[in-house]
Every structure is written in C-alpha cells, then in structure tokens.
mmCIF file of the N, C-alpha and C atoms, coordinates in Angstrom:
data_MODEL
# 
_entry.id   MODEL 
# 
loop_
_atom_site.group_PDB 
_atom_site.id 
_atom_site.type_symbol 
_atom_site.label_atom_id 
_atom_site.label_alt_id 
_atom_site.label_comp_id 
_atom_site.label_asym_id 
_atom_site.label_entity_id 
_atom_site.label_seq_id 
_atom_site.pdbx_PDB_ins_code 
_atom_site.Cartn_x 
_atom_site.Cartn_y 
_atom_site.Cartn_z 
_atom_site.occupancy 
_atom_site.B_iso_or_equiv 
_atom_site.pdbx_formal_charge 
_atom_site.auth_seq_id 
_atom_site.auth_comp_id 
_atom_site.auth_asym_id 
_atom_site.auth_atom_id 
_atom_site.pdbx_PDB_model_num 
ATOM 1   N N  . UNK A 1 1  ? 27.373  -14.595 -13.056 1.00 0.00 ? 1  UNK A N  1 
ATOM 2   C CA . UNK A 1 1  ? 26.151  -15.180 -12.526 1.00 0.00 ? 1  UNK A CA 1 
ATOM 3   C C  . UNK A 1 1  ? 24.970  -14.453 -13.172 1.00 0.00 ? 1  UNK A C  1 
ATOM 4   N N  . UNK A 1 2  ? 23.783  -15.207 -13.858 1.00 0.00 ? 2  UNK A N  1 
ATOM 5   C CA . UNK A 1 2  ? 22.568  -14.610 -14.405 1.00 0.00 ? 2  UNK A CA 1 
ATOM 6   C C  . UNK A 1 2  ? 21.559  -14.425 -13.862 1.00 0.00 ? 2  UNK A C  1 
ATOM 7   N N  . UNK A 1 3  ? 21.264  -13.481 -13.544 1.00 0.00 ? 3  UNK A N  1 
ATOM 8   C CA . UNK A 1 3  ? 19.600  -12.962 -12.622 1.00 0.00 ? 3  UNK A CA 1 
ATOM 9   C C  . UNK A 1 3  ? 18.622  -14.165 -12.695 1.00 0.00 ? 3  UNK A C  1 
ATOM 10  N N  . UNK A 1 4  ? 17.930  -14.494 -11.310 1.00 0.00 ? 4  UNK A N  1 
ATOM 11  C CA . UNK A 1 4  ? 16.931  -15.424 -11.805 1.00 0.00 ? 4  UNK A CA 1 
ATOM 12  C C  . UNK A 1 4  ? 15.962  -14.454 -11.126 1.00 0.00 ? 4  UNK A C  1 
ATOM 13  N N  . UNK A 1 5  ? 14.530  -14.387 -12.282 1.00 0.00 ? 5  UNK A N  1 
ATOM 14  C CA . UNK A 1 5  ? 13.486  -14.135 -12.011 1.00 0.00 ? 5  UNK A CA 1 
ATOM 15  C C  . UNK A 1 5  ? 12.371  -14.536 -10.821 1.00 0.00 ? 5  UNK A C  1 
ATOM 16  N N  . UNK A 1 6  ? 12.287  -14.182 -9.886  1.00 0.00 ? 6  UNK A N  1 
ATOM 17  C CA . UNK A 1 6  ? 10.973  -14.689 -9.216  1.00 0.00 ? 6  UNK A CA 1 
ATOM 18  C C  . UNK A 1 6  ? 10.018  -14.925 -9.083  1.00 0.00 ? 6  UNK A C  1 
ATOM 19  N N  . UNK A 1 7  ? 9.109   -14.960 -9.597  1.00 0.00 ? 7  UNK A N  1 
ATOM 20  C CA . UNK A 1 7  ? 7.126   -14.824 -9.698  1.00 0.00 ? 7  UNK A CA 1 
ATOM 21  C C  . UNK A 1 7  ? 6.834   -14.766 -8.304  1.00 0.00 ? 7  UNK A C  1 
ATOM 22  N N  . UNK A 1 8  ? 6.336   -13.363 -8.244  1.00 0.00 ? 8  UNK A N  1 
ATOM 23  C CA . UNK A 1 8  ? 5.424   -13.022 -6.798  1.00 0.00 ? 8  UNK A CA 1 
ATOM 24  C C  . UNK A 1 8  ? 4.370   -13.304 -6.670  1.00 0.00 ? 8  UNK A C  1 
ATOM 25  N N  . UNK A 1 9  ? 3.409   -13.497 -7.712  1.00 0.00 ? 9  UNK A N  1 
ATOM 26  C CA . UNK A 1 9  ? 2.001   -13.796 -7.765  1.00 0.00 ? 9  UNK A CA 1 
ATOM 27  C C  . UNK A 1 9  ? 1.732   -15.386 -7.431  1.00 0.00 ? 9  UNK A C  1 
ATOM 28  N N  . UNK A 1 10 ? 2.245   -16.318 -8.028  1.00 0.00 ? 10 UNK A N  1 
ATOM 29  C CA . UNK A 1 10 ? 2.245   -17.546 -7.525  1.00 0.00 ? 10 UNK A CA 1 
ATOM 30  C C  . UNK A 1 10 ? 2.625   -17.507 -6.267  1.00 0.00 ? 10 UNK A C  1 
ATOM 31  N N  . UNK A 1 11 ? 3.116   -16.955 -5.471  1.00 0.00 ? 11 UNK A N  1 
ATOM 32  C CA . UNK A 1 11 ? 3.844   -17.313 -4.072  1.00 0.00 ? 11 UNK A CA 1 
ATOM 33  C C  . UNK A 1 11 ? 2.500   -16.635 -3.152  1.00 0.00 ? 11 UNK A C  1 
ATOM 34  N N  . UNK A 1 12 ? 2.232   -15.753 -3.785  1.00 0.00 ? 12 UNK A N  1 
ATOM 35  C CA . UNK A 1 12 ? 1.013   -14.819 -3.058  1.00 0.00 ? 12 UNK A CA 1 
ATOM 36  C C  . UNK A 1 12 ? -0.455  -15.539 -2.941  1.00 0.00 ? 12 UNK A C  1 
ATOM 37  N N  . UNK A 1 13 ? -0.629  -16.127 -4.193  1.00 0.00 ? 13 UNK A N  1 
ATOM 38  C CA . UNK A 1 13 ? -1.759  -16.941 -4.150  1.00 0.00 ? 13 UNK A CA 1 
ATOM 39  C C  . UNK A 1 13 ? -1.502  -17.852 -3.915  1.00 0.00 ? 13 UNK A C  1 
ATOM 40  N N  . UNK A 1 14 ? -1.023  -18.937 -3.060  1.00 0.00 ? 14 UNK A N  1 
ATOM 41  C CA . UNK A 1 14 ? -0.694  -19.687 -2.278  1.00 0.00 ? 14 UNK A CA 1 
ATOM 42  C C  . UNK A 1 14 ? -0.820  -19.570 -1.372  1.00 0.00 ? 14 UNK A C  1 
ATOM 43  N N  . UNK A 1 15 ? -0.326  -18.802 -0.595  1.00 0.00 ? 15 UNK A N  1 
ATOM 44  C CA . UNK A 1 15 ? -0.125  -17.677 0.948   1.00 0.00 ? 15 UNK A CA 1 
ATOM 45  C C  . UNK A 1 15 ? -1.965  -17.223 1.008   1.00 0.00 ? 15 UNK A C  1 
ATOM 46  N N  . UNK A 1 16 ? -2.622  -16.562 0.481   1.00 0.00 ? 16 UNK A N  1 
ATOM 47  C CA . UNK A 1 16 ? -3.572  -16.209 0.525   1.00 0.00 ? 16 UNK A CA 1 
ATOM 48  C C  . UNK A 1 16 ? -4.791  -17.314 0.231   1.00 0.00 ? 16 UNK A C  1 
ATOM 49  N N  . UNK A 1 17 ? -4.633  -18.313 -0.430  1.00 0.00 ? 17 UNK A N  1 
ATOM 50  C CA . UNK A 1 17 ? -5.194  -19.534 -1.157  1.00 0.00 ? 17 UNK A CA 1 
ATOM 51  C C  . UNK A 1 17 ? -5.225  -20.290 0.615   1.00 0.00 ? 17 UNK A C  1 
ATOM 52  N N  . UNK A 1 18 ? -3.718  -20.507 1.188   1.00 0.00 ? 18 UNK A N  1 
ATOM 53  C CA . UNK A 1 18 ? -3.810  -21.178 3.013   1.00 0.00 ? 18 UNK A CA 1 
ATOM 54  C C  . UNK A 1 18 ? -4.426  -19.738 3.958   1.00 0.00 ? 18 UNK A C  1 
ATOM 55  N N  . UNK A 1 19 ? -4.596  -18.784 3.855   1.00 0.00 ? 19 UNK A N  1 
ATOM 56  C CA . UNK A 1 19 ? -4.898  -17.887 4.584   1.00 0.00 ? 19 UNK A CA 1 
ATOM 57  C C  . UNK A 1 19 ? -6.325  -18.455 4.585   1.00 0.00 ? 19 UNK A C  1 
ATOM 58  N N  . UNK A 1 20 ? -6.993  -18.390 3.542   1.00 0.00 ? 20 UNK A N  1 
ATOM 59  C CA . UNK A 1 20 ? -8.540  -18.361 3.666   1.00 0.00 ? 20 UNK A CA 1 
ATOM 60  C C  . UNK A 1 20 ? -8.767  -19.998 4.154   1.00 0.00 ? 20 UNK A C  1 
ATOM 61  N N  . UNK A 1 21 ? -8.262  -20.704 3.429   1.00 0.00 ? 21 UNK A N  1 
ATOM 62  C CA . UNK A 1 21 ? -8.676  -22.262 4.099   1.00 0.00 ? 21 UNK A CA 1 
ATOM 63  C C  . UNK A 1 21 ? -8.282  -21.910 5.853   1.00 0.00 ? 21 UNK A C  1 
ATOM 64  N N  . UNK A 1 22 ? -7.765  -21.824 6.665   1.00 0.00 ? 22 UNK A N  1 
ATOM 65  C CA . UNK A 1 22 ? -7.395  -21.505 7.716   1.00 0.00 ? 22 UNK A CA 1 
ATOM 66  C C  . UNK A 1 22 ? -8.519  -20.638 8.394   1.00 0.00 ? 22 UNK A C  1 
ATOM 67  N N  . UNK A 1 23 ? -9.055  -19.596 7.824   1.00 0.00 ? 23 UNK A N  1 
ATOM 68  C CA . UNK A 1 23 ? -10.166 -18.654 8.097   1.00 0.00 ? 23 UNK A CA 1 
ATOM 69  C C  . UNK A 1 23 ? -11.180 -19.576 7.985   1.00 0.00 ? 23 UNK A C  1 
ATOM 70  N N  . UNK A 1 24 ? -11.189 -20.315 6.769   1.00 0.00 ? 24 UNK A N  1 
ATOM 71  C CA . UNK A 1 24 ? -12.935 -21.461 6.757   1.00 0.00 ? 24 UNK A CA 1 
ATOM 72  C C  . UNK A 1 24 ? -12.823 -22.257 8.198   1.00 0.00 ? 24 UNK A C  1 
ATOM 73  N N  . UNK A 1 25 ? -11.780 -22.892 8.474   1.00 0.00 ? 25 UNK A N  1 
ATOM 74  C CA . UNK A 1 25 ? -11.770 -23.787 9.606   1.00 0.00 ? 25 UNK A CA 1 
ATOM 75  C C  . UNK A 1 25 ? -11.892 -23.525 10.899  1.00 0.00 ? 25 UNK A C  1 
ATOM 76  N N  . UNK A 1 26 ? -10.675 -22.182 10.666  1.00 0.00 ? 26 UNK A N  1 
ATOM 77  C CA . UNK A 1 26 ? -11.474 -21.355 12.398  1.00 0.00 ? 26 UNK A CA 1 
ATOM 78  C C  . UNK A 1 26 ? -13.109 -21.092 12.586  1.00 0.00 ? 26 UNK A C  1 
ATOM 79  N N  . UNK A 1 27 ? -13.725 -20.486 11.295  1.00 0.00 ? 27 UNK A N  1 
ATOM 80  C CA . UNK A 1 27 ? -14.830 -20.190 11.333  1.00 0.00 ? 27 UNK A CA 1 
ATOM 81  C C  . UNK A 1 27 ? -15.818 -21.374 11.158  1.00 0.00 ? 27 UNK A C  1 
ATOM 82  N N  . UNK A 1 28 ? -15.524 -22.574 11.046  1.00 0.00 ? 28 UNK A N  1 
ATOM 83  C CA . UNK A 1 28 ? -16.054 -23.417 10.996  1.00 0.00 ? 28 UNK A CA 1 
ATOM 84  C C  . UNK A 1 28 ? -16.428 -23.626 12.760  1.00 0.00 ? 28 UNK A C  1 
ATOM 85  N N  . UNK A 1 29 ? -15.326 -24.243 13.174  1.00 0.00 ? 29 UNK A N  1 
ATOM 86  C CA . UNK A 1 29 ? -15.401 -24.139 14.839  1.00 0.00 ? 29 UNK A CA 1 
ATOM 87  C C  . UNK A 1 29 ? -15.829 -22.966 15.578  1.00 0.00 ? 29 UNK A C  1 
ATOM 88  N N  . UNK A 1 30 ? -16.581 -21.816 15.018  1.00 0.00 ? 30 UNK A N  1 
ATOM 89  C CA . UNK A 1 30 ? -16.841 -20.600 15.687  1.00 0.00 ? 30 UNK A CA 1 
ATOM 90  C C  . UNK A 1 30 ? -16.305 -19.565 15.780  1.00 0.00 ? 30 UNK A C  1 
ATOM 91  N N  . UNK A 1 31 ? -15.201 -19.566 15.766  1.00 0.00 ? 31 UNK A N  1 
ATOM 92  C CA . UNK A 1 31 ? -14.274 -18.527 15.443  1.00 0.00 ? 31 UNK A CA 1 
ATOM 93  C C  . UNK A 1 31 ? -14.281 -17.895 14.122  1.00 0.00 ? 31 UNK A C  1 
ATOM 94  N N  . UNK A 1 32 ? -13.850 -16.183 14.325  1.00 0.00 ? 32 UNK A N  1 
ATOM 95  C CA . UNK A 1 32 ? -13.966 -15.412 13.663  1.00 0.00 ? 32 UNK A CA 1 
ATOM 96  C C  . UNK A 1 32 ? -12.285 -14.687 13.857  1.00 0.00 ? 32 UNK A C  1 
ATOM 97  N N  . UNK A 1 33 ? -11.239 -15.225 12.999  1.00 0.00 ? 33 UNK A N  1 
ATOM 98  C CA . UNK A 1 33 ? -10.404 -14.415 12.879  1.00 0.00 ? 33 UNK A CA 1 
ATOM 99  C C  . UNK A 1 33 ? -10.501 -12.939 12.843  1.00 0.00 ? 33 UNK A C  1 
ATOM 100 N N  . UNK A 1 34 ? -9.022  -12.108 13.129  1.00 0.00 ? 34 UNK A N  1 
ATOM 101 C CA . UNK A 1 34 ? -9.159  -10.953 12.188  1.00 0.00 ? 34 UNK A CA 1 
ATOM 102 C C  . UNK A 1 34 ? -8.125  -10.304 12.458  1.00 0.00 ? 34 UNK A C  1 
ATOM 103 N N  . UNK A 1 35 ? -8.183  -8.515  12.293  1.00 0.00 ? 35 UNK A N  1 
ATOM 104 C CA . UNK A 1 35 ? -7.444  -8.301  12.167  1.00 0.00 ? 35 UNK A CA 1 
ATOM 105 C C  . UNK A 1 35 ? -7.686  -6.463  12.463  1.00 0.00 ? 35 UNK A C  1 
ATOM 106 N N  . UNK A 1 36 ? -6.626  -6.013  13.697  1.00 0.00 ? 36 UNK A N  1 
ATOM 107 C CA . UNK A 1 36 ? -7.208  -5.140  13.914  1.00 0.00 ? 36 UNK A CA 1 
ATOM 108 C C  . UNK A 1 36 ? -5.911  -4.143  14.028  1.00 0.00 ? 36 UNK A C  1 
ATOM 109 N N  . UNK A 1 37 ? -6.360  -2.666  13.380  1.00 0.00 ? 37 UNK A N  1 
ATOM 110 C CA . UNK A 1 37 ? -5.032  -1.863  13.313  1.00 0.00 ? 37 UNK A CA 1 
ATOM 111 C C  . UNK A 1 37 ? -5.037  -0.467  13.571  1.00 0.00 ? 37 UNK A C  1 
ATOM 112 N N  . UNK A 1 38 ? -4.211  0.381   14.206  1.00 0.00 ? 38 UNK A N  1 
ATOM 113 C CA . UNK A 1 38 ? -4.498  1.607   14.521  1.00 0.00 ? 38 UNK A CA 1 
ATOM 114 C C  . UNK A 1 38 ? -3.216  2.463   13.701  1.00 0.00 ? 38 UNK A C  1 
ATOM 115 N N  . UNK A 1 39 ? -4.135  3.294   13.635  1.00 0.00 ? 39 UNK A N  1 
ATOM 116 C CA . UNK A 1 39 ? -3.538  4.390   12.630  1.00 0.00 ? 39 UNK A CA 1 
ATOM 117 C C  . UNK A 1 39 ? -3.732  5.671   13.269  1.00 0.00 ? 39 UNK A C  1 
ATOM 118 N N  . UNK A 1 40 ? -2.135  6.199   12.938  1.00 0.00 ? 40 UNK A N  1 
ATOM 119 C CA . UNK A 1 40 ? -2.181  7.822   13.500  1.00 0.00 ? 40 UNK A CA 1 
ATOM 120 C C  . UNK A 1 40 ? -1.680  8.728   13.045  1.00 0.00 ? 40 UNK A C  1 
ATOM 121 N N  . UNK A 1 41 ? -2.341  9.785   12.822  1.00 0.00 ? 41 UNK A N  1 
ATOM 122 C CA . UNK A 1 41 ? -1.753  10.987  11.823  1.00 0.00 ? 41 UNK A CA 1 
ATOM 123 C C  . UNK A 1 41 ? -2.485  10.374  10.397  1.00 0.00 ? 41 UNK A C  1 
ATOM 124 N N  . UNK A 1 42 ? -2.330  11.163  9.528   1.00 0.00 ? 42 UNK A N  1 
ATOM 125 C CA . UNK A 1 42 ? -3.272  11.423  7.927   1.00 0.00 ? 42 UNK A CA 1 
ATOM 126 C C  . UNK A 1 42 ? -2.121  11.187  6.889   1.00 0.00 ? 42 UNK A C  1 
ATOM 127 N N  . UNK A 1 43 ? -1.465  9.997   7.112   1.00 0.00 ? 43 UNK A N  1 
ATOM 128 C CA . UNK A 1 43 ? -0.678  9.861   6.237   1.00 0.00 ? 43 UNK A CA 1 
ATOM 129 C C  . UNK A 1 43 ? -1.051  8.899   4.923   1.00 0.00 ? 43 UNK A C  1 
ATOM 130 N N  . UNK A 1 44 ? -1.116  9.587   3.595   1.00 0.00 ? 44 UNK A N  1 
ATOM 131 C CA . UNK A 1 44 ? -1.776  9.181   2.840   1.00 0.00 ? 44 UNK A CA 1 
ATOM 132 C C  . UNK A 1 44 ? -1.475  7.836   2.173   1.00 0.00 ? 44 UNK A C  1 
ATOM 133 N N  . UNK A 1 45 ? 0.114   7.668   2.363   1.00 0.00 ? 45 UNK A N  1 
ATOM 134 C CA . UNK A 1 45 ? 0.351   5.960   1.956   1.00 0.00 ? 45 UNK A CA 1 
ATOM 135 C C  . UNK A 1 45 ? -0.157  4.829   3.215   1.00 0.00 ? 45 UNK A C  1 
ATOM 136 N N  . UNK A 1 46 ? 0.042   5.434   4.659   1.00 0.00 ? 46 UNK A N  1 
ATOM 137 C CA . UNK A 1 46 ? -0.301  4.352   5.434   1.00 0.00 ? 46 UNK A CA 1 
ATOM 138 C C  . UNK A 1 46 ? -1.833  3.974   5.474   1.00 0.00 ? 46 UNK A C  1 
ATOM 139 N N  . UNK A 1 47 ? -2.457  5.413   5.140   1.00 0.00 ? 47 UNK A N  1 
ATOM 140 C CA . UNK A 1 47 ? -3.963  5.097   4.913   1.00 0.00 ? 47 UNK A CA 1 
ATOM 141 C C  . UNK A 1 47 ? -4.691  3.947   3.714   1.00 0.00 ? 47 UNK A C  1 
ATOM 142 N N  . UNK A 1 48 ? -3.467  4.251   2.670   1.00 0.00 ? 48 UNK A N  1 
ATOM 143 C CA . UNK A 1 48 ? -4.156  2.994   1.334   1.00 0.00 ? 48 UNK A CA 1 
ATOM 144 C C  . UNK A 1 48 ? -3.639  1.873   1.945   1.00 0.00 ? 48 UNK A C  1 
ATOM 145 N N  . UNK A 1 49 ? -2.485  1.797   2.507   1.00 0.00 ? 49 UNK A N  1 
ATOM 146 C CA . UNK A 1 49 ? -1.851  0.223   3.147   1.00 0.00 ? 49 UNK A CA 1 
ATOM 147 C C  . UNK A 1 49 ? -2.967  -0.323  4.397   1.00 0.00 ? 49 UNK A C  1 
ATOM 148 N N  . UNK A 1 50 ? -3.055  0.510   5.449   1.00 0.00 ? 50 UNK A N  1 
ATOM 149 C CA . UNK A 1 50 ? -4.188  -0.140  5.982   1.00 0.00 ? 50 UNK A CA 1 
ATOM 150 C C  . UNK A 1 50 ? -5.661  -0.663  5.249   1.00 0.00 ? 50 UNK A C  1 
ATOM 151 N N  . UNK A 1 51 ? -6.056  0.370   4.698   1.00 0.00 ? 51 UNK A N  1 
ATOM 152 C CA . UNK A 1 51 ? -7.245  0.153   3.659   1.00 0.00 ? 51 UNK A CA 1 
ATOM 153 C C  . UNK A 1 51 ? -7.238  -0.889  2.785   1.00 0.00 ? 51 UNK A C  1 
ATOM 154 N N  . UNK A 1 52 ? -6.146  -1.295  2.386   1.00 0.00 ? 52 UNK A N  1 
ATOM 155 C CA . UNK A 1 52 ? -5.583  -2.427  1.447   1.00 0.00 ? 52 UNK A CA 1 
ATOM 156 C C  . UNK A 1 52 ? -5.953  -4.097  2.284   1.00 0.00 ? 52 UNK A C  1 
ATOM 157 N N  . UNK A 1 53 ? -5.432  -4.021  3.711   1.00 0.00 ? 53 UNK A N  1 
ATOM 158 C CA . UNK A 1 53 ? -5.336  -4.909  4.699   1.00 0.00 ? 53 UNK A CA 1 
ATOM 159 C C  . UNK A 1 53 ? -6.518  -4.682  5.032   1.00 0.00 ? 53 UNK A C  1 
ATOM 160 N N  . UNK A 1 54 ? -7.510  -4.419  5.267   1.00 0.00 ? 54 UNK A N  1 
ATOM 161 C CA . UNK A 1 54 ? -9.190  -4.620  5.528   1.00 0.00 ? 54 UNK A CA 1 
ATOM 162 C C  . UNK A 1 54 ? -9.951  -4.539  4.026   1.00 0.00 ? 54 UNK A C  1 
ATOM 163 N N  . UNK A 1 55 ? -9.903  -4.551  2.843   1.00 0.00 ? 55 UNK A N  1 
ATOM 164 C CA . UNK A 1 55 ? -10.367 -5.117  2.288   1.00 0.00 ? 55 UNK A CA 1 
ATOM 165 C C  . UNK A 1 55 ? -9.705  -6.686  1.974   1.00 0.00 ? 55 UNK A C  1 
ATOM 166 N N  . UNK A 1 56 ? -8.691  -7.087  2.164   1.00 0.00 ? 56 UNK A N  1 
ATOM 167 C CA . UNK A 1 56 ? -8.268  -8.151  2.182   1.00 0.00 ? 56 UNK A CA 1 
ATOM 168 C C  . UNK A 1 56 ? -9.138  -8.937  3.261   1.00 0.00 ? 56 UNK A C  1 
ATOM 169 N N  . UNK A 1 57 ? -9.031  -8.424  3.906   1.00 0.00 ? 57 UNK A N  1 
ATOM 170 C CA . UNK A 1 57 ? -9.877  -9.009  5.614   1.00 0.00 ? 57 UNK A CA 1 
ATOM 171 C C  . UNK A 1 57 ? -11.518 -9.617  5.368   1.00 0.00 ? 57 UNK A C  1 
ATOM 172 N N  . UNK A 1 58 ? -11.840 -8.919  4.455   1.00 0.00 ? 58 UNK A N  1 
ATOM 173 C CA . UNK A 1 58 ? -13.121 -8.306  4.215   1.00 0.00 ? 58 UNK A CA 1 
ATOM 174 C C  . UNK A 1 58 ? -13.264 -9.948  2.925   1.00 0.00 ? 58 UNK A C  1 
ATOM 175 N N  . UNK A 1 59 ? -12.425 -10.206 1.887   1.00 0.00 ? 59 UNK A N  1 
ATOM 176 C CA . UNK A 1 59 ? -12.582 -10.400 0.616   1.00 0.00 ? 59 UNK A CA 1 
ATOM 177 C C  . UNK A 1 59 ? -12.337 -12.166 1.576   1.00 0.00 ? 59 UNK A C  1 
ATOM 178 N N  . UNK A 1 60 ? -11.256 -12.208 2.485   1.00 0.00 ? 60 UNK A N  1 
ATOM 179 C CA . UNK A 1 60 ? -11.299 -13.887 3.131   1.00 0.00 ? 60 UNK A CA 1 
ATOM 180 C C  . UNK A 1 60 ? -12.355 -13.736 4.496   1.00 0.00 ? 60 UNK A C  1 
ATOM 181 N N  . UNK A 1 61 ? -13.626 -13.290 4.508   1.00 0.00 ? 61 UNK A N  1 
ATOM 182 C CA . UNK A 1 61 ? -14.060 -13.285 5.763   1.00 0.00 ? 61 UNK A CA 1 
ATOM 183 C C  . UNK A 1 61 ? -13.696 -13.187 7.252   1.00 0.00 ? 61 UNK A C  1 
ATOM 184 N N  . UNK A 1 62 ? -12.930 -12.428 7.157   1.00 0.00 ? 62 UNK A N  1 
ATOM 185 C CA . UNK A 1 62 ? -12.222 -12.144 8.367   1.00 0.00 ? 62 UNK A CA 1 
ATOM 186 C C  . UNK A 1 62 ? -12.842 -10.715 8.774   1.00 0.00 ? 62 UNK A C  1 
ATOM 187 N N  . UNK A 1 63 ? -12.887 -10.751 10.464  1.00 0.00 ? 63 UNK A N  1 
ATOM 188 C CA . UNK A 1 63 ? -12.897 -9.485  10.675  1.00 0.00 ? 63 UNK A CA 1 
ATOM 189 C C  . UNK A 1 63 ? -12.055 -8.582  11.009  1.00 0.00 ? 63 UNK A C  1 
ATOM 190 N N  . UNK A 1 64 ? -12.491 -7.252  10.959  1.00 0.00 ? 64 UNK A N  1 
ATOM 191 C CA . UNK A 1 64 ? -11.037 -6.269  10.764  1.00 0.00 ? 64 UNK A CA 1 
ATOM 192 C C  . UNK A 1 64 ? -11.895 -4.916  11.795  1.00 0.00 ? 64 UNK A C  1 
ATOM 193 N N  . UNK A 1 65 ? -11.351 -4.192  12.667  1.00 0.00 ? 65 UNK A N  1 
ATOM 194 C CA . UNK A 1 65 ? -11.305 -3.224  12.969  1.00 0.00 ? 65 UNK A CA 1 
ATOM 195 C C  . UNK A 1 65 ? -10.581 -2.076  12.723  1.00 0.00 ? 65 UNK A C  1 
ATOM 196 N N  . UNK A 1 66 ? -10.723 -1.082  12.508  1.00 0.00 ? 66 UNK A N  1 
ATOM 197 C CA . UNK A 1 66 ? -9.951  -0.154  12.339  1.00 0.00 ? 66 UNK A CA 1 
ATOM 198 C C  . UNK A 1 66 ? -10.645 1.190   12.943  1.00 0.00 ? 66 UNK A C  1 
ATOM 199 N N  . UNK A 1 67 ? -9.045  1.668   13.771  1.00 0.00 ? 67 UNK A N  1 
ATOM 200 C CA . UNK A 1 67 ? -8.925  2.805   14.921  1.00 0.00 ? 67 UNK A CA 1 
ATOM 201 C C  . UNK A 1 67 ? -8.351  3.881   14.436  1.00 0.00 ? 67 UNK A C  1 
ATOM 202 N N  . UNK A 1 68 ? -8.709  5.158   14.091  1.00 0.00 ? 68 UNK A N  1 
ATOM 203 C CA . UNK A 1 68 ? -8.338  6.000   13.723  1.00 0.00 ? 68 UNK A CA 1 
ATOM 204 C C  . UNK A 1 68 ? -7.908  6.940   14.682  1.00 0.00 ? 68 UNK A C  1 
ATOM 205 N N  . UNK A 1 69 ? -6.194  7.757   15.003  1.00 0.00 ? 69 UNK A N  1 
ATOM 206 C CA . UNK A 1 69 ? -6.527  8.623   15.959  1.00 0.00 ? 69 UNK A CA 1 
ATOM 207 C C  . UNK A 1 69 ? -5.104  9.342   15.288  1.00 0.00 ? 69 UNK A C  1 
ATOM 208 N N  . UNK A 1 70 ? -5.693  11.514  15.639  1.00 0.00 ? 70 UNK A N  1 
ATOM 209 C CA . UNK A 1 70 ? -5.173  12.273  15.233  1.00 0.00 ? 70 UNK A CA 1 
ATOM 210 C C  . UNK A 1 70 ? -2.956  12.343  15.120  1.00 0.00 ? 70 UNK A C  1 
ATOM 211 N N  . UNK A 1 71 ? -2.601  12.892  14.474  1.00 0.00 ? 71 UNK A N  1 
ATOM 212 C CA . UNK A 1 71 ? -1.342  13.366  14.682  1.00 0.00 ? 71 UNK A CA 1 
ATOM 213 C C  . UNK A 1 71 ? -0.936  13.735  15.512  1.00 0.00 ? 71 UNK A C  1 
ATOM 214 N N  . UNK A 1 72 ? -1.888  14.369  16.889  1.00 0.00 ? 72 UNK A N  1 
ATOM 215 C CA . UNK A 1 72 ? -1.097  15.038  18.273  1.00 0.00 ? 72 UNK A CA 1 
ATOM 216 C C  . UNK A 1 72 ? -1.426  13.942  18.921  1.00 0.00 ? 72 UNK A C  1 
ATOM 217 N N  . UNK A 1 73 ? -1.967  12.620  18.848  1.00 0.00 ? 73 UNK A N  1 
ATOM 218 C CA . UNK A 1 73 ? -2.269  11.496  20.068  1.00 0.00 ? 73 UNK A CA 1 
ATOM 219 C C  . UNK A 1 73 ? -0.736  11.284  20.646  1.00 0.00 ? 73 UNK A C  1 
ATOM 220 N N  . UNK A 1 74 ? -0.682  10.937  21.757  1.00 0.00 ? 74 UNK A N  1 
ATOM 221 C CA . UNK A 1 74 ? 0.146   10.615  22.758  1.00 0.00 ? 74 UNK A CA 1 
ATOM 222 C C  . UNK A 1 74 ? -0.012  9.214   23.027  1.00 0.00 ? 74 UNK A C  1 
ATOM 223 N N  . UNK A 1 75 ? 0.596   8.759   23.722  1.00 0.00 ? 75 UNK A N  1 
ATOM 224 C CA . UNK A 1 75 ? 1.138   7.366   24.167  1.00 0.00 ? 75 UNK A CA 1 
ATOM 225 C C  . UNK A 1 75 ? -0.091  6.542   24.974  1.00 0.00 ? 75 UNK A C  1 
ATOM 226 N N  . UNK A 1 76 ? -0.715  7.529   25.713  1.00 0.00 ? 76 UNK A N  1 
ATOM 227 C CA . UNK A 1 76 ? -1.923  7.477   26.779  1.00 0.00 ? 76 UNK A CA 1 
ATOM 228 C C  . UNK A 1 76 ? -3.505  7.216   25.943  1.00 0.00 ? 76 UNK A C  1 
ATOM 229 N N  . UNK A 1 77 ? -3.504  7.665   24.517  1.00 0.00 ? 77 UNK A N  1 
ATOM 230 C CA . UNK A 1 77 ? -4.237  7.447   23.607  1.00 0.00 ? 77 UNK A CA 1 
ATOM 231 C C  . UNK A 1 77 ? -4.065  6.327   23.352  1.00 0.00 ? 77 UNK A C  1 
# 
C-alpha cells in the first residue's frame, strides 16, 4: 500500500474561510463571538498556543479574553 499525502492548508482554509463567515453573521445580528481561556503556570509552549488562539480571534473579529493565573492556583481560583 502507497502513502497518500494530505494537504493541511487547504482543509485549514476552509475551516477558517466558514469560521469567519459564521463570525460576520453572528456579528451581523449583534453578536460578538469569542473565545475565552485560562492559563496556569508559565509554561512556555502553552503560552505561544494560547497566544496563537487570540490572535486568531483577533485576525476573524472575534473576541477573546485571556486569564492568567500563577502555578500554585488551586481549584478555588
């Protein structure tokens, strides 16, 4: 059996191409999607992955919050 190649980029801009039409229409009717995420501890890959996901947020007009809280937070945080 011979490997078949996939193209990720076509599948992505598609996905992202209906993301934003979806964002125009909510926001058409008033609505303001978004997208909101909490992060804990200083971990330097989850920090570019969140960061990654709010400029995305940012680039289809969506809004995005982001919660930052230390490595000793607890459950009650």
């Amino acid at each position: 059996m011979s490997a078949i190649l996939l193209e990720g980029r076509p599948v992505a801009d598609r996905v992202l191409a209906d993301v934003a039409a979806r964002a125009r229409a909510l926001s058409d009717r008033g609505l303001t999607p978004g997208l909101g995420t909490i992060l804990v501890g200083d971990d330097p890959a989850s920090d570019g992955y969140v960061r990654k996901k709010h400029e995305a947020c940012a680039a289809f007009g969506l809004a995005s919050s982001d919660v930052r809280l230390g490595s000793q937070a607890d459950t009650d945080e």
